[in-house]
OpenMM code with the backbone's topology and positions (N, CA, C; nanometers):
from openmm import Vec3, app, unit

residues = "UNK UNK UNK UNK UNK UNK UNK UNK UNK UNK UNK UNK UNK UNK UNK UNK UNK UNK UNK UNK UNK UNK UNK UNK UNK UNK UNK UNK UNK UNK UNK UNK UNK UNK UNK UNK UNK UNK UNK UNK UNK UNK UNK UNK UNK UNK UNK UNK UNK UNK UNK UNK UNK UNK UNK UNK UNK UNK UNK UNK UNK UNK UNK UNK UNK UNK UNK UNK UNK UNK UNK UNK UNK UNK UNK UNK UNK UNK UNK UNK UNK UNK UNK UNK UNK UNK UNK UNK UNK UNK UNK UNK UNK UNK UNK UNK UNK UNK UNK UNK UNK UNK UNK UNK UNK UNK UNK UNK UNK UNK UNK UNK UNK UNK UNK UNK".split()
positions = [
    Vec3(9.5534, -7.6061, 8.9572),
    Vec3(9.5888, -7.6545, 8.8252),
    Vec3(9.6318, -7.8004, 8.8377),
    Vec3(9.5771, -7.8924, 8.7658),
    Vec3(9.5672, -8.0156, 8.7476),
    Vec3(9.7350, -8.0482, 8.6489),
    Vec3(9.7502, -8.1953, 8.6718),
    Vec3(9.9003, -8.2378, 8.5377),
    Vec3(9.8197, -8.3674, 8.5665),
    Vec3(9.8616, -8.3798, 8.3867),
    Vec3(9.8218, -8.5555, 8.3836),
    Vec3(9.9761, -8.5527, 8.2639),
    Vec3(9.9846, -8.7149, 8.3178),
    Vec3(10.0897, -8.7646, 8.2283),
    Vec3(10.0496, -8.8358, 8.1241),
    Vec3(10.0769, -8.7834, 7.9965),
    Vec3(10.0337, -8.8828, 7.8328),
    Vec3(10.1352, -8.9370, 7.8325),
    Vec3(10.1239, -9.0110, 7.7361),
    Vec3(10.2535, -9.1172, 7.6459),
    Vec3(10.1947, -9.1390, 7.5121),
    Vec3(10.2944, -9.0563, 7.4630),
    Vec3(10.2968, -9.1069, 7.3043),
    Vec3(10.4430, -9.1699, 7.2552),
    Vec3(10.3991, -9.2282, 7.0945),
    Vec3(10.5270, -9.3239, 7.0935),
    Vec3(10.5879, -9.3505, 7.2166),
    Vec3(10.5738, -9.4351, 7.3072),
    Vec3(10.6779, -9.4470, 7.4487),
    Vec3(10.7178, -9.3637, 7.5204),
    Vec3(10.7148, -9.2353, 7.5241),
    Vec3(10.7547, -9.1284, 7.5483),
    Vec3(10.6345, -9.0608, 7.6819),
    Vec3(10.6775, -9.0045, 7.8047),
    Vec3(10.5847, -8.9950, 7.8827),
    Vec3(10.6489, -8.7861, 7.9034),
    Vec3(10.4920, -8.7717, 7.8677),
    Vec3(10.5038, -8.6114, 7.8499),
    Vec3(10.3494, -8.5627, 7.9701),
    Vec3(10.4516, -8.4589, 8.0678),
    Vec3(10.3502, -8.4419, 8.1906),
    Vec3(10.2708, -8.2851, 8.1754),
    Vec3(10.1565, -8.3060, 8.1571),
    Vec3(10.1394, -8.1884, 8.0687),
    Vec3(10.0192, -8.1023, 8.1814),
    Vec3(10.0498, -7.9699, 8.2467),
    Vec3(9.9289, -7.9111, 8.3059),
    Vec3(9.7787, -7.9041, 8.2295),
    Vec3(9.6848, -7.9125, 8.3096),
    Vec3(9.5366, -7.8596, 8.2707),
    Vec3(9.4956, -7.7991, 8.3386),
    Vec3(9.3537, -7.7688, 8.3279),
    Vec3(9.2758, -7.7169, 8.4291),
    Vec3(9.2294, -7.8315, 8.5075),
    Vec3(9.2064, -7.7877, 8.6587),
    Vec3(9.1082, -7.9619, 8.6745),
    Vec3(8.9713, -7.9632, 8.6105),
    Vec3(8.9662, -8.1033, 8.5806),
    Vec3(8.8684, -8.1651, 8.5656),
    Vec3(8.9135, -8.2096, 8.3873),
    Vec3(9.0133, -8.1641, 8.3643),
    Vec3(9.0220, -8.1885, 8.1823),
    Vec3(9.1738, -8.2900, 8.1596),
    Vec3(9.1593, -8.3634, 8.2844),
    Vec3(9.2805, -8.4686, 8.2521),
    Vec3(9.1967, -8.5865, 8.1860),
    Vec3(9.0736, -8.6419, 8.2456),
    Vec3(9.0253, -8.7623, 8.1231),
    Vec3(9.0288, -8.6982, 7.9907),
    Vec3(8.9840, -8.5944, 7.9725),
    Vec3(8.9708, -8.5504, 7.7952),
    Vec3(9.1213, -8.5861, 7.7357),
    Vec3(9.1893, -8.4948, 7.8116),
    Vec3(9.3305, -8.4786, 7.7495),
    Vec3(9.4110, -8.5872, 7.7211),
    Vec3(9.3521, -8.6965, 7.8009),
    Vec3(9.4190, -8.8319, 7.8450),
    Vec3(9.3303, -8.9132, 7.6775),
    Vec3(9.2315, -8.9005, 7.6985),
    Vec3(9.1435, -8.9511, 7.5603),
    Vec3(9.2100, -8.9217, 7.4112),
    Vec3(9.2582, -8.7612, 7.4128),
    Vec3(9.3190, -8.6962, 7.3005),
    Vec3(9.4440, -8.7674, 7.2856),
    Vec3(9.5507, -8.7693, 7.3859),
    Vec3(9.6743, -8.8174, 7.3931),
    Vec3(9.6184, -8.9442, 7.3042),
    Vec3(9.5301, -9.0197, 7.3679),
    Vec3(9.5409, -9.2084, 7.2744),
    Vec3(9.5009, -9.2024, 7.1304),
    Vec3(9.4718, -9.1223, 7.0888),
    Vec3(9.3762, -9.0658, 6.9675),
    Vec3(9.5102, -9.0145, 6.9196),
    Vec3(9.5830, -8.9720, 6.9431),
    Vec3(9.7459, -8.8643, 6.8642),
    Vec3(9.7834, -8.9654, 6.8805),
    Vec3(9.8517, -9.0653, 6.9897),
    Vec3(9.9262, -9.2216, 6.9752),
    Vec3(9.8712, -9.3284, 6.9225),
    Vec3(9.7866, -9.3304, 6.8762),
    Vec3(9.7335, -9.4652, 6.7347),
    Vec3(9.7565, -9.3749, 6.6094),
    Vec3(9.7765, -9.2361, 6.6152),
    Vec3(9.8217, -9.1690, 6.4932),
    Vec3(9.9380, -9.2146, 6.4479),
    Vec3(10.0271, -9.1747, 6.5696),
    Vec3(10.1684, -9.2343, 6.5840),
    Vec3(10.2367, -9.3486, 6.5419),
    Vec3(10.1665, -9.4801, 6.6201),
    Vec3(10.1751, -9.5904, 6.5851),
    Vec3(10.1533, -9.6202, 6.4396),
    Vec3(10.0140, -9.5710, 6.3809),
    Vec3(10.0151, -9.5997, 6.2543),
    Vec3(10.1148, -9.5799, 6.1474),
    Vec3(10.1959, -9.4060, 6.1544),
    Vec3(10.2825, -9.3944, 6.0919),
    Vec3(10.4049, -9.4918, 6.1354),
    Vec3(10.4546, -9.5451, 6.2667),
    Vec3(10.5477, -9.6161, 6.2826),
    Vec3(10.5842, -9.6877, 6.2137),
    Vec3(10.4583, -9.7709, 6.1598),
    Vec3(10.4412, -9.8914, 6.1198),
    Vec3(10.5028, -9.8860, 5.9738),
    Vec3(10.4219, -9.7555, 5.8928),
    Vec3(10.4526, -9.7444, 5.7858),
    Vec3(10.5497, -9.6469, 5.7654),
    Vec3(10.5911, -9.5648, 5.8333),
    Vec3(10.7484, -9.4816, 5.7913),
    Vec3(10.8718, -9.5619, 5.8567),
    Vec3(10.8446, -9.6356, 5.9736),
    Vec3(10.9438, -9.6425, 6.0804),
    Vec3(10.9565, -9.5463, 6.2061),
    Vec3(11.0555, -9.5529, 6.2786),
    Vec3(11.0824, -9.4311, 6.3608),
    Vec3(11.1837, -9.3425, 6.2840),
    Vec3(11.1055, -9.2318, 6.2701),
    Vec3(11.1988, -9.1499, 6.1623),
    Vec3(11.2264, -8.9749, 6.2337),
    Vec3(11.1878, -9.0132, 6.3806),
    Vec3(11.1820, -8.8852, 6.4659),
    Vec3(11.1040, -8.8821, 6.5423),
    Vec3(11.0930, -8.7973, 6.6356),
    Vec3(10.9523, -8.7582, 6.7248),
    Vec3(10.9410, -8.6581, 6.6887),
    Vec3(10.9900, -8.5145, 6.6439),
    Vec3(10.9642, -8.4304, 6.5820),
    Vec3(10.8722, -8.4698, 6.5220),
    Vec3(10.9431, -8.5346, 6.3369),
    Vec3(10.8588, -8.5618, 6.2820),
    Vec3(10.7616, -8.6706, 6.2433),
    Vec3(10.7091, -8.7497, 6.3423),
    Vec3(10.5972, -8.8277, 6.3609),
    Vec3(10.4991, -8.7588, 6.4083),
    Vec3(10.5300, -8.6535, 6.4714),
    Vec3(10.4145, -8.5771, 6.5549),
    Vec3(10.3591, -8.4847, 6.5039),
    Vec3(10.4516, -8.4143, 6.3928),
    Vec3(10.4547, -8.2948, 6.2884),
    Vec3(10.2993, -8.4272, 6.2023),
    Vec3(10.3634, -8.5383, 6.1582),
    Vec3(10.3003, -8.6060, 6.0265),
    Vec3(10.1263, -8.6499, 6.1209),
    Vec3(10.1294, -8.6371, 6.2344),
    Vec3(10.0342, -8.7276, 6.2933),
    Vec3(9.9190, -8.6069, 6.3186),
    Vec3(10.0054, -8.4657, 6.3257),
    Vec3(9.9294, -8.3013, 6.3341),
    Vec3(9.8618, -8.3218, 6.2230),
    Vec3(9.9543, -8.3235, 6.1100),
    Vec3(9.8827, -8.2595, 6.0094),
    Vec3(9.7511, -8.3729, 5.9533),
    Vec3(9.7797, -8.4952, 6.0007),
    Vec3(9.7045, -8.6216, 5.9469),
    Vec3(9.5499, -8.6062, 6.0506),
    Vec3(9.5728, -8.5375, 6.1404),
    Vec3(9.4316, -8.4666, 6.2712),
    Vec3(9.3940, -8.3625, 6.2029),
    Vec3(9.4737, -8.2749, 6.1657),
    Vec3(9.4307, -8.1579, 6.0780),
    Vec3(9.3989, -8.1895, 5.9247),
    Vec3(9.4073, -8.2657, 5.8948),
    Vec3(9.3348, -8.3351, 5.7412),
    Vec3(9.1904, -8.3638, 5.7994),
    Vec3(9.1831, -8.4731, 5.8995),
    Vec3(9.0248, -8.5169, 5.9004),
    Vec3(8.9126, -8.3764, 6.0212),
    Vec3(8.9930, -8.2986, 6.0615),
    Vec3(8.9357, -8.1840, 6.1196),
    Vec3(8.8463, -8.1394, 6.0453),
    Vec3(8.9782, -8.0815, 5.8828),
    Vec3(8.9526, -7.9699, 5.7991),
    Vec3(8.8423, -8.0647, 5.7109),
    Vec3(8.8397, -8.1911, 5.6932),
    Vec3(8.7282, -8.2628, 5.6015),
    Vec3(8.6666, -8.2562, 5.6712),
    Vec3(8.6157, -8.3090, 5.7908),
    Vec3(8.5146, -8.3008, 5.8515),
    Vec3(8.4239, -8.1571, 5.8896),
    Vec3(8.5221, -8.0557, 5.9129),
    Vec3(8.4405, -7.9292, 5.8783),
    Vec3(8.3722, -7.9147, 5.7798),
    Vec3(8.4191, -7.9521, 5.6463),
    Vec3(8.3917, -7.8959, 5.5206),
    Vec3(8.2329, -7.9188, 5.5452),
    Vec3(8.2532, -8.0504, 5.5671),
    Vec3(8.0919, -8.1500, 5.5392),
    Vec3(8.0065, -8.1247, 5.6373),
    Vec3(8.0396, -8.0466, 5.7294),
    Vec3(7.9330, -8.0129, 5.8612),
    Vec3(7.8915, -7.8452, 5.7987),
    Vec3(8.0129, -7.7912, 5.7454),
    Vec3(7.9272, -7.6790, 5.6798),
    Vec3(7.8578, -7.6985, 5.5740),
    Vec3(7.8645, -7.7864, 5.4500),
    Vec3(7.8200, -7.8014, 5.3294),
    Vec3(7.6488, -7.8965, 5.4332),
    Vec3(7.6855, -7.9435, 5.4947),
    Vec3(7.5662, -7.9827, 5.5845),
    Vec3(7.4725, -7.8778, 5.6162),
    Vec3(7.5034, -7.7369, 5.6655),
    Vec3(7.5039, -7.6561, 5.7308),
    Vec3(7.4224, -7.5429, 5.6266),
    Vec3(7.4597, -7.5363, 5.5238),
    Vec3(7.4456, -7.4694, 5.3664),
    Vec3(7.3174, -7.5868, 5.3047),
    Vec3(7.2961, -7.6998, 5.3153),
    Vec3(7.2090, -7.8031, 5.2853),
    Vec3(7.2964, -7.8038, 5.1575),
    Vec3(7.3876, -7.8464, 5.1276),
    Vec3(7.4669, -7.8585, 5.0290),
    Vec3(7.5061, -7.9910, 4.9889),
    Vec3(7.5537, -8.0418, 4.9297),
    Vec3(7.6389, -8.1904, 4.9237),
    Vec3(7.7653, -8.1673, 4.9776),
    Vec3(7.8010, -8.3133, 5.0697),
    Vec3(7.9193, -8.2810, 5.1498),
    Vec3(8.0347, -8.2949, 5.0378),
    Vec3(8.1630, -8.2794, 5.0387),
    Vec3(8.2817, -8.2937, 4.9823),
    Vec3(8.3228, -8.3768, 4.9337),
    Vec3(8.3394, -8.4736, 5.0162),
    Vec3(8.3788, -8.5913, 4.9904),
    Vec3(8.3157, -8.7137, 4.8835),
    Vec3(8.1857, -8.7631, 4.8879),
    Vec3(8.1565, -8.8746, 4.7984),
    Vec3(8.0275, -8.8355, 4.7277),
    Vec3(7.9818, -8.6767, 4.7680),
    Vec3(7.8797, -8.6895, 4.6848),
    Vec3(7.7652, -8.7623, 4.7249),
    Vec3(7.7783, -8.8142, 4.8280),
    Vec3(7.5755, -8.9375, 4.8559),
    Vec3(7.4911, -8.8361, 4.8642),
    Vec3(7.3326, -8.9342, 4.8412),
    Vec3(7.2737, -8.8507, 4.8097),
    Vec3(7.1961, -8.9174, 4.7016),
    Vec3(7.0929, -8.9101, 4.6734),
    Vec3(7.0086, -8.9729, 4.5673),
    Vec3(6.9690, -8.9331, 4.4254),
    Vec3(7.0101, -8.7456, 4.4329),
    Vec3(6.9978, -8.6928, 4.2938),
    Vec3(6.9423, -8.6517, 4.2560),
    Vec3(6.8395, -8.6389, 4.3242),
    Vec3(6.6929, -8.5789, 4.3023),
    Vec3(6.6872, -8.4058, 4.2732),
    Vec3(6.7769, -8.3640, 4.3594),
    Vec3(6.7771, -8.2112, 4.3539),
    Vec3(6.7087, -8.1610, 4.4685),
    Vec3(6.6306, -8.2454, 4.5699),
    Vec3(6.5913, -8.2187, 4.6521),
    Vec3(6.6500, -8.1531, 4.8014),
    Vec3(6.7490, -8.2758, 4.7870),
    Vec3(6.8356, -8.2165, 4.9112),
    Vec3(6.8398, -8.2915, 5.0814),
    Vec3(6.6730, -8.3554, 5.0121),
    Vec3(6.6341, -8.4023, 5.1867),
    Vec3(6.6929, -8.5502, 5.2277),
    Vec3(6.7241, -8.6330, 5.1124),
    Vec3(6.8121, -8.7765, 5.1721),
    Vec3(6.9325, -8.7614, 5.1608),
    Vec3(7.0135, -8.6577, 5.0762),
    Vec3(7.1391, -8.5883, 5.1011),
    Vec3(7.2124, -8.5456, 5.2298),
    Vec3(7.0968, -8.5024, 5.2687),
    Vec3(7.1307, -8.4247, 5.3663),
    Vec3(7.1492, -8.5995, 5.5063),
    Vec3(7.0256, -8.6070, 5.4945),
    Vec3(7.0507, -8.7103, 5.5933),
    Vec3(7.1526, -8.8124, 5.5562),
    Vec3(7.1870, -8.8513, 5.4668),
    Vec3(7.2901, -8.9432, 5.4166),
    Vec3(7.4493, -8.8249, 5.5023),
    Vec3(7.4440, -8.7617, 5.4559),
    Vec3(7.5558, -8.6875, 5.4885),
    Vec3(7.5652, -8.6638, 5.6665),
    Vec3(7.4383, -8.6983, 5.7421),
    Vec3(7.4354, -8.6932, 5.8691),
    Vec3(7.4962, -8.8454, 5.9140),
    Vec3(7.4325, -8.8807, 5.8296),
    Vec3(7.4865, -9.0372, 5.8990),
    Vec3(7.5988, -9.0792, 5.8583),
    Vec3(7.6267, -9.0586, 5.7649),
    Vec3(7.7941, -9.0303, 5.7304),
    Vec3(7.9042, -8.9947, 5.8551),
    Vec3(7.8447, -8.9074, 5.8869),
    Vec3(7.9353, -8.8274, 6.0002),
    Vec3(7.8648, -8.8874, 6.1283),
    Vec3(7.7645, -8.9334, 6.1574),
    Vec3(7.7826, -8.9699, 6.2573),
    Vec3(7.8424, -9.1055, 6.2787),
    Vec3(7.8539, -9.2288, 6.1863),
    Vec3(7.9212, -9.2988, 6.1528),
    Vec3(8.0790, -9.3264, 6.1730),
    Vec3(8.1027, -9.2026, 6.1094),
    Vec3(8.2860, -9.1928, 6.1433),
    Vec3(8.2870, -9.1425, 6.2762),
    Vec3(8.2007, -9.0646, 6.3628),
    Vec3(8.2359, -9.0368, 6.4887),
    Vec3(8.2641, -9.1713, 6.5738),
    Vec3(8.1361, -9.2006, 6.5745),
    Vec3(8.1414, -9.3681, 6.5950),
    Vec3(8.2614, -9.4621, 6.6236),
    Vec3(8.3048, -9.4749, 6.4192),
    Vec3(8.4294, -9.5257, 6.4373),
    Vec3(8.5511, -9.4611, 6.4955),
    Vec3(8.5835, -9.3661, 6.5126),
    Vec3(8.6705, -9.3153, 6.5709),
    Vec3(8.6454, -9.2971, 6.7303),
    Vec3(8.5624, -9.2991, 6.7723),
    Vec3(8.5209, -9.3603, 6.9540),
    Vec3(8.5185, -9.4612, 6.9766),
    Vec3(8.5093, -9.6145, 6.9003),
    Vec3(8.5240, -9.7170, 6.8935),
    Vec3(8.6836, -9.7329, 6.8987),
    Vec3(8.7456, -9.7220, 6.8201),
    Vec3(8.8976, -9.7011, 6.7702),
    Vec3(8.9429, -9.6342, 6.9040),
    Vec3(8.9355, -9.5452, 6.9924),
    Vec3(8.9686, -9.5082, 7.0740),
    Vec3(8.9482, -9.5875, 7.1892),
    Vec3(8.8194, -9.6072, 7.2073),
    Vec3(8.7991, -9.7089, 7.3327),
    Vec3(8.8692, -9.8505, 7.3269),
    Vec3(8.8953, -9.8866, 7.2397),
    Vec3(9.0109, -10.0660, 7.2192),
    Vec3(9.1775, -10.0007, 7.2425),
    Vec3(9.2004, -9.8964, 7.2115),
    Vec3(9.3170, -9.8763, 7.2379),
    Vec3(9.3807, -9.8452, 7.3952),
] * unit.nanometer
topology = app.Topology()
chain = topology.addChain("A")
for resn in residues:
    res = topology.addResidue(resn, chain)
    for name in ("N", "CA", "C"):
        topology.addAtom(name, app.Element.getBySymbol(name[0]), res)
């Protein structure tokens, strides 16, 4: 059994894995600490409790959206969120609009990760 050490808000938390899943975990940790930071900025330090509670549920917001739209993807549906899509009733630039949508934000959020 593997330990890698994260740091969020300043804080250094030594956490077991399995081996081989300390880069992931190490990736996740920087991805939860630009969560962090962001709220810093705009609440203050108002806890570690609850920065971490606000930074969960703010991972679990774009999880639960991002599911929606991989199933409404999934259904050939229109995703949730903005509706793209051309109108036709067809379904077929919808659909791809809604792919690139999401692959887009993956993107930005691997970008966003790799500068941090």
């Amino acid at each position: 059994m593997a330990q890698v050490n994260l740091q969020i808000n300043g804080r250094d938390y030594l956490i077991a894995c399995e081996d081989g899943e300390e880069k992931h975990l190490t990736f996740l940790a920087k991805y939860i600490n630009r969560q962090v930071e962001g709220l810093v900025e705009s609440v203050g330090q108002v806890g570690e409790a609850r920065l971490l509670l606000m930074a969960s549920l703010m991972v679990a917001d774009e999880l639960a959206e991002t599911s929606q739209e991989l199933d409404a993807l999934k259904d050939g549906e229109e995703g949730p969120s903005d509706g793209s899509g051309d109108g036709d009733g067809d379904g077929g630039d919808m659909d791809q609009a809604t792919l690139d949508k999401l692959s887009q934000r993956i993107e930005d959020i691997a970008a966003r990760l790799e500068n941090s």
